[in-house]
VEXSE-834149 format. One line per 3 residues: number of its first residue (from 1); their letters; for each residue x negated, y negated, z negated of C-alpha. Coordinates in steps of 0.1 Angstrom, whole numbers, plus 5000, padded with zeros to 4 digits. Layout:
BEGIN
NUM	a	X,Y,Z  ...
***
This chain:
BEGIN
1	xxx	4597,5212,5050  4629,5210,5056  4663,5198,5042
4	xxx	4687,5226,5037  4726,5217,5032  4717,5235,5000
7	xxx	4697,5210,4992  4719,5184,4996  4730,5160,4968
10	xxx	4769,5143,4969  4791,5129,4945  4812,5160,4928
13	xxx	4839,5142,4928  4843,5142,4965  4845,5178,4965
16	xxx	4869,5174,4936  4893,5154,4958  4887,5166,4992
19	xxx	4895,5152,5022  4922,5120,5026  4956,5143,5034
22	xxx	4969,5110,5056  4939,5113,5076  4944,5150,5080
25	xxx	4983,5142,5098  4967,5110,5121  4941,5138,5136
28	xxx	4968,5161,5139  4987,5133,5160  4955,5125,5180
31	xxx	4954,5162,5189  4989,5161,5198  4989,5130,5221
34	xxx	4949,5145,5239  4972,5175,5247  5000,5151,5262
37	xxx	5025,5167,5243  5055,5149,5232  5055,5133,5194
40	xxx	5081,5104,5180  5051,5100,5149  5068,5092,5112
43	xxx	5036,5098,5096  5016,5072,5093  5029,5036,5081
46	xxx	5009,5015,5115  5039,4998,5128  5041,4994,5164
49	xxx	5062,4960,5172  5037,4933,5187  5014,4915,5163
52	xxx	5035,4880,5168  5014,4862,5197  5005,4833,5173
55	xxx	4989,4850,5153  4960,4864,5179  4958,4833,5195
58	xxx	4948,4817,5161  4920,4848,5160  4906,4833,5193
61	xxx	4911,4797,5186  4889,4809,5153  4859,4825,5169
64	xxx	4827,4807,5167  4799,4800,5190  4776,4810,5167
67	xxx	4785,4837,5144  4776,4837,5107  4780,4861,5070
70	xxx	4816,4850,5056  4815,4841,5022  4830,4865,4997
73	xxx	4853,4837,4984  4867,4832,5016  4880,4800,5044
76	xxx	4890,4771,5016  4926,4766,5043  4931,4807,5036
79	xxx	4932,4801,4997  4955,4769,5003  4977,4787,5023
82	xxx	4980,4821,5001  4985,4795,4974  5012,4776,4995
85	xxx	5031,4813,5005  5027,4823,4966  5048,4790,4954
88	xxx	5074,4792,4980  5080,4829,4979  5079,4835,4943
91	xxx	5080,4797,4931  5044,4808,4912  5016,4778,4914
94	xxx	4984,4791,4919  4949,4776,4921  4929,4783,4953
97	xxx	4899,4783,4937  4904,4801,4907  4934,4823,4914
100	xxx	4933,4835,4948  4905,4856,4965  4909,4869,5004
103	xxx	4896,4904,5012  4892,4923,5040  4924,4947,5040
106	xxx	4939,4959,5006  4931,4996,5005  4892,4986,5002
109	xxx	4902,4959,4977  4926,4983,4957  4894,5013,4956
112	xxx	4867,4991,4947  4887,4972,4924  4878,4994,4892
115	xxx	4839,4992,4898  4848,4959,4880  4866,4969,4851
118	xxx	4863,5001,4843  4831,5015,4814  4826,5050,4821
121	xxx	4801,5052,4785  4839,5039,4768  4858,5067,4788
124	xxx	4883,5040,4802  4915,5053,4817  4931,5041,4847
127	xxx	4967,5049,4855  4988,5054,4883  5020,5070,4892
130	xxx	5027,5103,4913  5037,5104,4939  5016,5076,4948
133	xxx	4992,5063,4975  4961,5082,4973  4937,5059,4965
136	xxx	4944,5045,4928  4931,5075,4922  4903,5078,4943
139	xxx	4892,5047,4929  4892,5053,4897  4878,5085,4894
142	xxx	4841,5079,4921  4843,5047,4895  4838,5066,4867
145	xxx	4875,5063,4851  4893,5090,4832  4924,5093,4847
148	xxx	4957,5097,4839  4989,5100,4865  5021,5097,4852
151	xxx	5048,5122,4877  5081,5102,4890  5114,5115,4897
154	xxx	5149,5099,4894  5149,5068,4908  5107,5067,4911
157	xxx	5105,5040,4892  5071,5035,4867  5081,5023,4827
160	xxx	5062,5019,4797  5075,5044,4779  5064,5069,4805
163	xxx	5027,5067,4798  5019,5076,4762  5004,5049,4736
166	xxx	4974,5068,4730  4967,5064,4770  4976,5028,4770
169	xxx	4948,5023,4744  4924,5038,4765  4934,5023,4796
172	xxx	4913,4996,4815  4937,4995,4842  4974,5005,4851
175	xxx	4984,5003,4888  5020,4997,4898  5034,4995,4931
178	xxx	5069,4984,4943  5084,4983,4968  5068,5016,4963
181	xxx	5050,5041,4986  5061,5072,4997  5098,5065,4983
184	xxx	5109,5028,4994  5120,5026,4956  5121,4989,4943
187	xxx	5117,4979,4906  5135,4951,4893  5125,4919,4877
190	xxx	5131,4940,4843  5114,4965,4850  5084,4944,4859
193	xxx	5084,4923,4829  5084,4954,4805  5058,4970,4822
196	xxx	5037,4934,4823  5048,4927,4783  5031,4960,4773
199	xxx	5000,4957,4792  4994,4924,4776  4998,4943,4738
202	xxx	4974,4967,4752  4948,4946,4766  4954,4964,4798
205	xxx	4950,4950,4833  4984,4954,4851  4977,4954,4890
208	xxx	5008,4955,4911  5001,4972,4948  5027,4946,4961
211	xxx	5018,4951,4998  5055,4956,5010  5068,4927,4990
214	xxx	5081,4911,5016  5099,4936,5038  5130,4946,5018
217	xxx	5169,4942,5030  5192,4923,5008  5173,4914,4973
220	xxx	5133,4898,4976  5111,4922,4955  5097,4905,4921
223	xxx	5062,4903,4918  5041,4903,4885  5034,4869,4895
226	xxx	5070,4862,4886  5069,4873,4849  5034,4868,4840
229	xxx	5019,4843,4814  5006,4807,4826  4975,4813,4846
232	xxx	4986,4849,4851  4964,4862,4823  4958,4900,4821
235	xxx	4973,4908,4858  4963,4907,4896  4987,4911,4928
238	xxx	4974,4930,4961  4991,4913,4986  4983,4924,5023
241	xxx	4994,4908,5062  4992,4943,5076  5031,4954,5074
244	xxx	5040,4916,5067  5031,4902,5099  5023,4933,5118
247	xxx	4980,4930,5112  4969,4963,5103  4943,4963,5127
250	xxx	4933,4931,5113  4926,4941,5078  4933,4909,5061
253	xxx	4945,4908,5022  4942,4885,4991  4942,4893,4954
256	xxx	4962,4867,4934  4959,4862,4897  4939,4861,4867
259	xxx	4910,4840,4871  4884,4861,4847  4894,4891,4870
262	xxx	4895,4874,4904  4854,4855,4891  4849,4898,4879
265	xxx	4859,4903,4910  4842,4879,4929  4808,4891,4915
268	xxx	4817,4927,4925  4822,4915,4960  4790,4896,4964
271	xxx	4774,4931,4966  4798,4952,4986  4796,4931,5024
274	xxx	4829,4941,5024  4841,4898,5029  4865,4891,5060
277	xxx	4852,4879,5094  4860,4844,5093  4881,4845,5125
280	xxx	4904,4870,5112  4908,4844,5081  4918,4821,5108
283	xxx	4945,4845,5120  4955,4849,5083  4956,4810,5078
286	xxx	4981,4814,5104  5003,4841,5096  5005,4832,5055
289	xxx	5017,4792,5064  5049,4809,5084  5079,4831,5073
292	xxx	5104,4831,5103  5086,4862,5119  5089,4880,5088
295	xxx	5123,4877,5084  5128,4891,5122  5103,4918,5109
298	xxx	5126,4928,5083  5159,4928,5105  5139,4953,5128
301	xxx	5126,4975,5100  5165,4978,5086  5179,4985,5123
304	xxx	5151,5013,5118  5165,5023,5083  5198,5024,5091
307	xxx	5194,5044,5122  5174,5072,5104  5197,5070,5071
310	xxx	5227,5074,5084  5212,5102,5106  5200,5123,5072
313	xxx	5232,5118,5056  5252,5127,5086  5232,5163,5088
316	xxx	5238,5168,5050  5204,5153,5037  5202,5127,5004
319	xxx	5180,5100,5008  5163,5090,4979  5151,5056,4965
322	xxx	5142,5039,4998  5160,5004,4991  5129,4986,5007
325	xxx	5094,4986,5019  5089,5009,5050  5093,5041,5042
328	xxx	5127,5070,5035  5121,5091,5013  5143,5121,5023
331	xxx	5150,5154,4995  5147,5189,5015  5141,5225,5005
334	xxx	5111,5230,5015  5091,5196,5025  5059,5217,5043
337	xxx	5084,5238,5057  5108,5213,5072  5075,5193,5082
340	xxx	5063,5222,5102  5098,5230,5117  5097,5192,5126
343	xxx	5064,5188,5141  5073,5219,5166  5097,5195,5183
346	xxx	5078,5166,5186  5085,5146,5152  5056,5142,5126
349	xxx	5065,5136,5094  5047,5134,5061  5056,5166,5033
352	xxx	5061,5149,5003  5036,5167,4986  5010,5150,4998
355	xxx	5013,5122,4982  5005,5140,4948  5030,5160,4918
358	xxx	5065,5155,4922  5063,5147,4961  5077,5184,4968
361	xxx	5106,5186,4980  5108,5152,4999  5099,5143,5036
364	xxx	5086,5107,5039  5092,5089,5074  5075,5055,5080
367	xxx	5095,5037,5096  5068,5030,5125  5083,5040,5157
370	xxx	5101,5015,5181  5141,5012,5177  5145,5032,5208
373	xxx	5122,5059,5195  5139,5060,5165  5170,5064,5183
376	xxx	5154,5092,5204  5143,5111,5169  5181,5117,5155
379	xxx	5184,5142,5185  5157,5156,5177  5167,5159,5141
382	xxx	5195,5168,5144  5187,5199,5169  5160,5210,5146
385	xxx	5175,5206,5111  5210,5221,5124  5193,5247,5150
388	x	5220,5235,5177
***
């Protein structure tokens, strides 16, 4: 007999969730660009500057004759180097072996994560912020969390005092994530501490979504690593090479900190297959033990910033937050509206709101396109947003 779609069993909380809204803007790009037409694309944050050429030629230098399973615990020279970047970025020491565990891009790291930590017979909470990246709490909730987002506005930065005692008790888990995404708003050292000091009087994992951490303009980003206890107890750090050193395609990431959670962790991973190909942790090897083409990463990304602040503010338009990472967060009337307008000329953005409560309103821009396209858009802007 056959199967029906009625038939059909899938996790509720799928249909609870729905689609990935990010996904939904890249296949509206794809259908744009199949139909030749012409799009500057703000949408998505895949920057297009050249992977630096060291860094592929360490991916072929890395490839094997014979090709074999990766271990989940990764290339012993990728630990050593995370563990070298950690100390001379943040002046943290860190053990390779029991602090420091490679995976194979952060989003998949960041979702799985609470498979680990999280009892669904206790009802544990995980928290995030709103508006956020989407997949704290996609995470949370297909792992069986309760959840619990706490809505931003001001200057979109997460504190203590916004989530209420009663759901710090509960919570296995609070995410935090600076330079943040959609806004570009940074937290400071402060800031970071509090929100680190009251996790640890909770018994609350803090994990800090620190993925941008190192493209910012005049002051470095703390990190929880920074302000945590000796052996970083109660907190891990998502670190990722994809905007760092222009790898997205690469999917390369490490998770840095407490050693119970990185061995949790480490179990959890055993089981997924979800360990990076060794070649691409030769590529990472590469890219962690050098900082100079960062730093020309970052001059490119504020030339970008610049250009398209200056541009808003010109035509009237406050931007918001956006002090670092790669994103401007711009306030508009309508932000589906103004997307739509936009997308009609040829310039995809992202409308605030879907990046969850207390995104509408805003536009988010990554800062993705090359200098001259960027250049190109404030035309555009400005002919659309004006109607001249």
């Amino acid at each position: 007999m056959a199967t029906t779609v009625a038939d059909m069993h899938t996790n509720p909380v799928l249909d609870r969730l729905g689609s990935y809204p990010i996904a939904e803007l890249q296949e509206q790009a794809r259908s744009m660009r199949a139909a030749g037409l012409p799009l500057i694309d703000f949408s998505v944050g895949d920057p297009r500057e050249p992977t630096p050429a060291f860094i592929p030629q360490s991916l072929k230098d890395s490839v094997p004759v014979v090709s074999q399973y990766p271990t989940t615990s990764g290339l012993p020279e990728l630990r050593s180097a995370v563990a070298d970047y950690v100390y001379r970025r943040f002046g943290v020491r860190v053990d390779p072996d029991r602090n420091i565990l490679p995976t194979a891009g952060s989003k998949e790291a960041i979702f799985s994560t609470p498979l680990a930590f999280v009892d669904r017979d206790a009802r544990d909470a995980v928290v995030w912020a709103t508006p956020g990246y989407p997949i704290y709490e996609r995470g949370a909730l297909l792992a069986g969390a309760e959840g619990h987002s706490v809505t931003l506005s001001g200057d979109f930065v997460l504190r203590p005092d916004q989530i209420p005692d009663p759901v710090w008790d509960r919570a296995s888990i609070v995410w935090t994530n600076y330079p943040h995404n959609p806004t570009g708003a940074l937290a400071d050292r402060a800031d970071v501490e509090a929100m680190y000091r009251k996790a640890r009087a909770t018994n609350t994992w803090l994990m800090g979504d620190e993925c941008y951490v190192d493209i910012y303009e005049d002051v470095a980003p703390p990190s929880i690593l920074e302000v945590a206890d000796d052996g970083i107890e109660g907190a891990l750090s998502f670190m990722s090479l994809s905007k760092r050193s222009g790898m997205t395609g690469y999917r390369s990431a490490v998770i840095v900190g407490d050693e119970r959670a990185i061995e949790a962790l480490r179990a959890l991973r055993t089981s997924t297959g979800t360990a990076s190909p060794e070649f691409v942790q030769g590529a990472a090897v590469a890219a962690w033990a050098d900082d100079d083409h960062v730093a020309e990463r970052r001059r490119i990304f504020a030339s970008k910033r610049a250009i398209l602040r200056s541009a808003f503010e010109d035509l009237g338009y406050q931007v918001v937050a956006s002090l670092a990472g790669l994103y401007l967060w711009v306030s508009v009337d309508d932000d589906a509206e103004v997307a739509a307008r936009l997308l009609q000329s040829g310039v995809l953005v992202s409308p605030g709101r879907a990046f969850g409560s207390g995104g509408e309103g805003f536009i988010r821009l990554a800062l993705v396109p090359t200098l001259e396209e960027s250049e190109n858009a404030v035309e555009v802007l400005t002919t659309c947003l004006t109607g001249n």
